[in-house]
N, C-alpha and C positions, 0 to 999 in steps of 0.2 A: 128254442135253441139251447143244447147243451156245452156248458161253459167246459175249461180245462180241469179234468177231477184234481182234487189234491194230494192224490197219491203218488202221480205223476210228477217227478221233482224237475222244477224250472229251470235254466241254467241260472248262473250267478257265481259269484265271487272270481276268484283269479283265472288266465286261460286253462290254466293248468287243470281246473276243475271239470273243464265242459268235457275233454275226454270221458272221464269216468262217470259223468251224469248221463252223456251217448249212450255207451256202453250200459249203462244202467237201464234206463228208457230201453234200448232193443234187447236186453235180456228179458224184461220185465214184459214186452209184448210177443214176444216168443212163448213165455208161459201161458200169457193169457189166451192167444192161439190155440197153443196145444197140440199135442200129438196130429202130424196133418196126414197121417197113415190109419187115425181111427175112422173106423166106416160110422161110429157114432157121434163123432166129435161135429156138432155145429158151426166149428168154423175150418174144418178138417178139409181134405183135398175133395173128397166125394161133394160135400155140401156144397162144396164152390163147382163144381163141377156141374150139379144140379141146376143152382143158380145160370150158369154161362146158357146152356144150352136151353134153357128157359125164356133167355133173355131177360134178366130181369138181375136186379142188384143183389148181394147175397144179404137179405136185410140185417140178420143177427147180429154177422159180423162188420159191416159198417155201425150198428146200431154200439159195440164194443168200442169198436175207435173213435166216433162220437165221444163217450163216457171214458176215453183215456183223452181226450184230446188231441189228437195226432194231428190236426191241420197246425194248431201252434209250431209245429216244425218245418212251418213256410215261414214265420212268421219272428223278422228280426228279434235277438233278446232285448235292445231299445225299445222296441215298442212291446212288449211284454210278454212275448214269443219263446222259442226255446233256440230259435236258427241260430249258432254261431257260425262256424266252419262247415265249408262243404262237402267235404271228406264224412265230418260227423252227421252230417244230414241227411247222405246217403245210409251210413250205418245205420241209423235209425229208421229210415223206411226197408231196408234188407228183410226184415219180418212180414211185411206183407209181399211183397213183391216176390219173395223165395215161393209162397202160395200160390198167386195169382197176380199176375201184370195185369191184368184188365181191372182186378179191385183197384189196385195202384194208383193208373191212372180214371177210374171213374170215380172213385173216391176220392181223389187229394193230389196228386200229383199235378192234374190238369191245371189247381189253383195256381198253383207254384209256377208251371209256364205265364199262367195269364199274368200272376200280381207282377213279376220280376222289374217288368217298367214300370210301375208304381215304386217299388223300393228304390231303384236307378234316378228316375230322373220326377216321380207326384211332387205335389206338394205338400207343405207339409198336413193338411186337411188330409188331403187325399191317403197319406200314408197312413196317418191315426185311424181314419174308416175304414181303410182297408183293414187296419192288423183288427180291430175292433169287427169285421165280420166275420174275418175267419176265427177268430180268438171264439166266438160266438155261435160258431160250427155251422156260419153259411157257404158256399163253394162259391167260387169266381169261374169264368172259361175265357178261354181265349178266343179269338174270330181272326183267324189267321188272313195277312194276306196273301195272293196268289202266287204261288209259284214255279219255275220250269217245271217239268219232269213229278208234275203235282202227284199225290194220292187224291184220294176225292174227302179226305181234309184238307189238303194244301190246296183246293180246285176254290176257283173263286173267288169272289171278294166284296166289298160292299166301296162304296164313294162318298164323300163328304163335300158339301158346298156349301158354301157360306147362307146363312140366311139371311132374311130381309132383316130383322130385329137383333141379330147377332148372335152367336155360335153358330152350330153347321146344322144340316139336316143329311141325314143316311140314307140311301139308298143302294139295295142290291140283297141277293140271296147267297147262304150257302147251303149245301144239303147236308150237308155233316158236320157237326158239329158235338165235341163229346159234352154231357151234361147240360145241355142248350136249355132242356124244361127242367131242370134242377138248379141252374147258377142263380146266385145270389146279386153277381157284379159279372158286365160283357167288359173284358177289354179289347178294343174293334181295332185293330189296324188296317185306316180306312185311307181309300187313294183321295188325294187332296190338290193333285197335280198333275195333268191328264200327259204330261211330258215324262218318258225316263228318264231314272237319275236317282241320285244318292236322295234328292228332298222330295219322293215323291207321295210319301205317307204318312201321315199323323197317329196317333195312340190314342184311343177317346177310352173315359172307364166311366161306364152307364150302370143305373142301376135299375134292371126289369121293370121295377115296379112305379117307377116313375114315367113310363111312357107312354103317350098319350094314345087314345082309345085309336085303333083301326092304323098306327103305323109299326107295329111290330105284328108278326103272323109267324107261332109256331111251326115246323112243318113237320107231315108227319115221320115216323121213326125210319131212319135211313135202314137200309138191309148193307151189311157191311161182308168181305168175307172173313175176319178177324175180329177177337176181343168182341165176342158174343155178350158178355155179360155187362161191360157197362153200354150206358144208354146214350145210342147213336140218336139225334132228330138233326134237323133244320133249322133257321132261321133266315125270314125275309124281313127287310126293313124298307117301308114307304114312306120317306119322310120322318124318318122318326128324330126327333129333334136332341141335339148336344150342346148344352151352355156352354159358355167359354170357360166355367170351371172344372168341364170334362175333360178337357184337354189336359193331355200329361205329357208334361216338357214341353218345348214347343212345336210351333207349328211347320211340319215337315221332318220332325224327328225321329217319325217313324223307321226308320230304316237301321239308323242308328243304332236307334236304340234293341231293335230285332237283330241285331250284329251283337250287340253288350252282352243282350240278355240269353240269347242263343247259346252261349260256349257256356253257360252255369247247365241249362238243360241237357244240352249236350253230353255232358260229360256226366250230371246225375245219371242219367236215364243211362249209362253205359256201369255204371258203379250197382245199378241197384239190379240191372237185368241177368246180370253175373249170377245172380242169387238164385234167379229162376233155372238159370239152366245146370245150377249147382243140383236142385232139385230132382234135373233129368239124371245127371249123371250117378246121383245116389239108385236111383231106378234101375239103371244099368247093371250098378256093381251090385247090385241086389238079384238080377237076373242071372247074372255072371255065377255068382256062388251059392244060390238057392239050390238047397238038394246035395251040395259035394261039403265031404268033410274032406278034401285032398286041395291042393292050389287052383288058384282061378286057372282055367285053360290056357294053353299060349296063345291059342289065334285071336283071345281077347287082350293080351297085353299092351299090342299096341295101339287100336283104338282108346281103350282106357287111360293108361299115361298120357299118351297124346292129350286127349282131351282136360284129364288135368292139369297136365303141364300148360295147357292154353287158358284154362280159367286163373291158375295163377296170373298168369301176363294180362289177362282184360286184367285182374282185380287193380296187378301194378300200374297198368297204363289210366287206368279212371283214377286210380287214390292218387298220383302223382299228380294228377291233370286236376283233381277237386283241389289239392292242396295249393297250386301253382294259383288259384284262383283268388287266395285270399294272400298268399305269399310274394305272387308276382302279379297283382292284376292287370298290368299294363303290356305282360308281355305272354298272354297265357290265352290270346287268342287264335292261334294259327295252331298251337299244340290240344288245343280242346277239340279244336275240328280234327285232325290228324288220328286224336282217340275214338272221336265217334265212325270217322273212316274204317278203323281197323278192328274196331271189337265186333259189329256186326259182322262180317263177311267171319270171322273166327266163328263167331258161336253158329250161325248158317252150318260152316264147315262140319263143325260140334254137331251137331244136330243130327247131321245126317252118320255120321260115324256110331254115334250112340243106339240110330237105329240100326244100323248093323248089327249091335251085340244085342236091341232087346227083341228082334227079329219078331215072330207074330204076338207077342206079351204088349206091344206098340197100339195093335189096333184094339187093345183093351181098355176102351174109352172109360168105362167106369169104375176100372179098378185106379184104388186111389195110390197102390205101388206102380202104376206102367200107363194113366193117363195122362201123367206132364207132358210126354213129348209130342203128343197132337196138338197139344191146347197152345202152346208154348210153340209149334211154327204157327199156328195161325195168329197170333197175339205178335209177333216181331214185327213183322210192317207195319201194322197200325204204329206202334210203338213210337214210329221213326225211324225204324232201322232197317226200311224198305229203300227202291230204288230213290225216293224222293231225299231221303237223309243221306245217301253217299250225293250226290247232284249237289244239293246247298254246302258239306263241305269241300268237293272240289274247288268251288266259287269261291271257298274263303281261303284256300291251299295255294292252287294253284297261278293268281296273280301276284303271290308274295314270292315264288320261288325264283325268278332270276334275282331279286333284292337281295336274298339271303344267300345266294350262290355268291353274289358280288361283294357284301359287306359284313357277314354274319359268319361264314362255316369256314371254321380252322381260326379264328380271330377270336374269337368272343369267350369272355371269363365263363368259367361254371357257376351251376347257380348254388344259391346255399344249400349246403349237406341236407338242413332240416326238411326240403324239397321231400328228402326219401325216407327218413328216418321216423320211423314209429316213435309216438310217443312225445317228440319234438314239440315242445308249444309255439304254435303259431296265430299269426292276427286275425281276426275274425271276415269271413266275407263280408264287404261292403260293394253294395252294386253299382255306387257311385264312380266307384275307380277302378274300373273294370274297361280296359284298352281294347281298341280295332287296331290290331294289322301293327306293322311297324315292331319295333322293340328287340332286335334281335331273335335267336334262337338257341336259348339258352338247353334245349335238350341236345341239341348237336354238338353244344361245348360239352355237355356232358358224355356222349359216348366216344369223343375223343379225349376227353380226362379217363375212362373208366378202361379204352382198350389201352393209354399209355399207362397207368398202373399195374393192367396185369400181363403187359408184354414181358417180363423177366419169367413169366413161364411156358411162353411159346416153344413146343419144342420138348418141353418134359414130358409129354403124354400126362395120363391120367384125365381126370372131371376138371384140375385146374386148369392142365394144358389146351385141354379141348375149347374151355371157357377162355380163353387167352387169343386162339385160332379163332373164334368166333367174331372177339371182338375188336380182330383186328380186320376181319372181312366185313365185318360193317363198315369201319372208319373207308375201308377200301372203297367200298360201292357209293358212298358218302361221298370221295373225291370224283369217282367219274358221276355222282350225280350233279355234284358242279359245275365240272367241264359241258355237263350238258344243258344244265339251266342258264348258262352264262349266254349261251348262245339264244336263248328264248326271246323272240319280238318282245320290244316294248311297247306295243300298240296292244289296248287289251283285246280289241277285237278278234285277234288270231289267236286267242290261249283257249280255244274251246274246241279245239281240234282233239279228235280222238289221239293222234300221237301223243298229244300232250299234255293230255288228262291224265293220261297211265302214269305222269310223272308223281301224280299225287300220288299212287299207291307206293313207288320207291318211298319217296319220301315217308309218306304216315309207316310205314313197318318200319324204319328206322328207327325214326324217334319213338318206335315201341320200344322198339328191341332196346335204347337209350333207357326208359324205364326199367324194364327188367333187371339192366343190368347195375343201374342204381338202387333201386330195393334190395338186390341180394348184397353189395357193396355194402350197404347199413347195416346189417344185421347183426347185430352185437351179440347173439349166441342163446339167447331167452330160447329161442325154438331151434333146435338144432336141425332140422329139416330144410330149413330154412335157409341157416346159415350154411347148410353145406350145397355142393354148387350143382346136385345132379339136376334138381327142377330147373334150374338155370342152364344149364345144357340142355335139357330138354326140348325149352321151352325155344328157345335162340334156336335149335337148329331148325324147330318146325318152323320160325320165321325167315331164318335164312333159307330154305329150300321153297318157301312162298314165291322170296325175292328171283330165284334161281342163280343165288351166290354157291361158290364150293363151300360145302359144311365137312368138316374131318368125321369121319365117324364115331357114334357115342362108346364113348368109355364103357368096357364091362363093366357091368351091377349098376348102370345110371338107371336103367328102364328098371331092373328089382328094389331098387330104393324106392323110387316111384309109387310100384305098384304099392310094396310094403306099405309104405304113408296111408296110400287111397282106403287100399282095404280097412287100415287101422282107424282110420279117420271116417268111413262106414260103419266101423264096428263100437266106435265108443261115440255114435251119435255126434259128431263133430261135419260142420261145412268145410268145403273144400278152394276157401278163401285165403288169404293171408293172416287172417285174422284167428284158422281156425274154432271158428264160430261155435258155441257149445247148442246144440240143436235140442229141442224137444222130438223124444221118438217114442 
């Protein structure tokens, strides 16, 4: 096992520091990367590309993030980890995931789902072991349990029953499972109660190598239609036995604790996929201006801004949503679902626009300029960000929405500025105080703070006025989405009606558009792209015409500003984040 290199600097001293040690760590694995346009480069787009369609790990570069350490960024900085913040956690996986979502998660990420109830609720043995394997560079997985509208990782589950000598014994299959003959540690959420309901599951964290001869049976390697490269198998468990010091939290807490730990995954896996499809759209505007020394064409204007203009808004609605995690834990679970609702069906959207402009250069699977966008739809669903991820946040959306019709929207304080504000030092994610449901909705106070602010320029035209019109047609849709949730049964059994599902999507593009308009709100002028309001027009109206709210039409030169950025921000090797990201090219 390879330990954490020492080049790699550990978090430590005041909050203020862990920003720029993030930042430090993802510039520094951006280097080591490299150029992912070299047809030579080992851990480049081709190599990986190679690797996927092989089926098999891309060794080199796993073999690289081993020797930087990179699991340590699962891995709290109490227990000797780098994890502070969740916002920063994502920035630092952004380097691999810009490459390859399927390195991501078959590398490291999948740890990060499985341990998250061990940091929430282990003990504290279990915590020290834990951070001590991954510190140690072994992998954990997760053994999901079963659920609605499954993928055939959500398909299935295993059972737990008490033994005769005491803890439980396992039994059940699943066929897919990512990393299954590579984890180090199974965390099983195992059914413990043959009744539905909140206590119907337990959390056990087993480890391989302790179970006993003929009750565990690898299976063999799943054929999956996505995320070719990391290694899909099975696992069947007969009897396979769990002490009573497997058990994490107690008994029955499974569910719970898959609600806690849910909205940290949720919202990483929405912050760092951003990255991937930042990748495709560099592909684009590469296709777009290959060969012309005169402007990009018009009939690509709009796909491209567009599609900028929407990666800015994931990146706003996941940094707000990672921030809100460690800033408001309590009340940061109904808007995590909300983000993971609404950045997949964007980038879906994205995707398909982007093919438009890279027209037959798309089906050039091996070029390492124009193969992201195959690799990159087939990697989204596994991901989570298939039919089965919009289904689990309905379920957590849409029971909470006559609550917050009735005692939250138009009522409730805004949250703290630092929510949006770059730069801001905030508390460090702790899994322990991380809320289900309840707590208001502090992003609905926000887009009724943000359109009473810029109502004194409704009416003046221009990028401010339009930005004014915007947002006060949110606050608008916002009220009759009230008047209609008010009306919502309170019996849950009727909230699973198709009318009333749709109400999740009103709602989740709100509290986007809520984001949006708070990131550009903070901007104190560092980036003056930023600070000025065309992306934010941009971006709002493509959300408001999602909604089918009136949008005023964009201000002349919003879409030339735009474009100018994109291109500029293609040209001097910069991502098309918030962050403007300095890229290796």
């Amino acid at each position: 096992m390879t330990g954490i290199a020492q080049s790699a600097p550990a978090p430590g001293g005041p909050p203020g520091h862990w920003e720029a040690a993030a930042r430090a760590r993802a510039a520094r694995l951006e280097t080591l990367l490299g150029d992912p346009y070299d047809p030579a480069n080992p851990h480049g787009l081709r190599a990986l590309f190679t690797a996927d369609e092989r089926r098999t790990p891309p060794s080199a570069t796993e073999a690289l993030l081993d020797e930087e350490g990179w699991a340590a960024e699962f891995v709290p900085a109490a227990h000797g980890g780098r994890l502070t913040r969740a916002d920063l956690l994502a920035r630092a996986l952004r380097p691999v995931f810009r490459r390859d979502v399927a390195l991501g998660f078959g590398y490291g990420i999948t740890s990060m789902f499985a341990v998250g109830a061990v940091w929430a609720a282990g003990s504290e043995r279990q915590r020290r072991d834990t951070a001590a394997l991954l510190l140690g560079g072994g992998r954990a997985t997760i053994l999901h349990h079963e659920l609605a509208h499954a993928n055939a990782i959500l398909r299935d589950e295993f059972t737990a029953r008490p033994a005769p000598g005491g803890g439980h014994l396992l039994n059940g299959r699943k066929d897919v499972v990512i990393n299954a003959a590579r984890a180090h540690a199974h965390v099983v959420y195992a059914r413990t109660d043959t009744a539905r309901g909140p206590r119907s599951h337990s959390v056990f964290l087993l480890d391989p190598a302790q179970a006993a001869p003929g009750t565990t049976r690898h299976l063999p390697r799943a054929a999956t239609s996505g995320m070719r490269g990391a290694l899909f198998s099975g696992l069947e468990f007969d009897g396979r036995a769990a002490p009573d010091d497997a058990l994490v939290g107690g008994l029955g807490d499974g569910v719970a604790l898959a609600l806690r730990t849910f909205q940290v995954n949720r919202s990483v896996i929405c912050g760092v996929v951003t990255a991937a499809a930042d990748t495709v759209l560099h592909s684009a505007v590469r296709a777009a201006t290959a060969g012309r020394s005169g402007p990009v064409a018009r009939r690509w204007h709009r796909p491209l801004t567009g599609v900028f203009a929407d990666l800015l808004a994931c990146d706003a609605m996941a940094t707000v949503a990672l921030r809100a995690l460690g800033l408001l834990p309590d009340r940061a679970h109904v808007f995590a679902a909300a983000v993971k609702y609404v950045v997949p069906d964007l980038l879906r959207e994205n995707l398909e626009e982007l093919a438009a402009v890279l027209g037959g250069r798309s089906y050039d699977l091996d070029s390492p300029h124009y193969g992201a966008l195959d690799k990159l739809v087939r990697d989204l669903p596994v991901a989570g960000l298939g039919h089965a991820g919009t289904a689990s946040c309905q379920a957590v959306i849409v029971p909470q929405l006559r609550s917050l019709a009735e005692s939250a929207w138009f009522t409730e304080d805004e949250p703290p500025p630092e929510l949006f504000r770059a730069g801001a030092d905030l508390p460090a994610l702790d899994y322990r105080t991380l809320g289900i449901a309840g707590g208001g909705d502090f992003m609905a106070a926000s887009l009724v703070g943000s359109a009473a602010r810029l109502a004194p320029g409704r009416g003046v035209g221009g990028q401010l006025g339009a930005l004014a019109e915007l947002a006060e047609a949110f606050v608008a849709e916002l009220r009759a989405l009230r008047a209609t949730c008010r009306l919502l049964p309170p019996h849950r059994g009727a909230l699973d009606r198709p009318a009333v599902c749709v109400l999740s999507d009103r709602y989740s593009l709100l509290v986007g558009a809520a984001a949006v308009l708070g990131v550009w709100e903070s901007q104190d002028g560092t980036d003056p792209f930023l600070a000025d309001p065309a992306w934010a027009v941009l971006a709002l109206s493509r959300i408001g015409a999602r909604l089918g709210i009136p949008v005023p039409d964009l201000p002349d030169g919003c879409t030339r500003q735009v474009l100018h950025e994109l291109v500029r921000r293609y040209r001097s090797g910069l991502g098309c984040d918030l962050d403007a990201t300095v890229l290796t090219q």
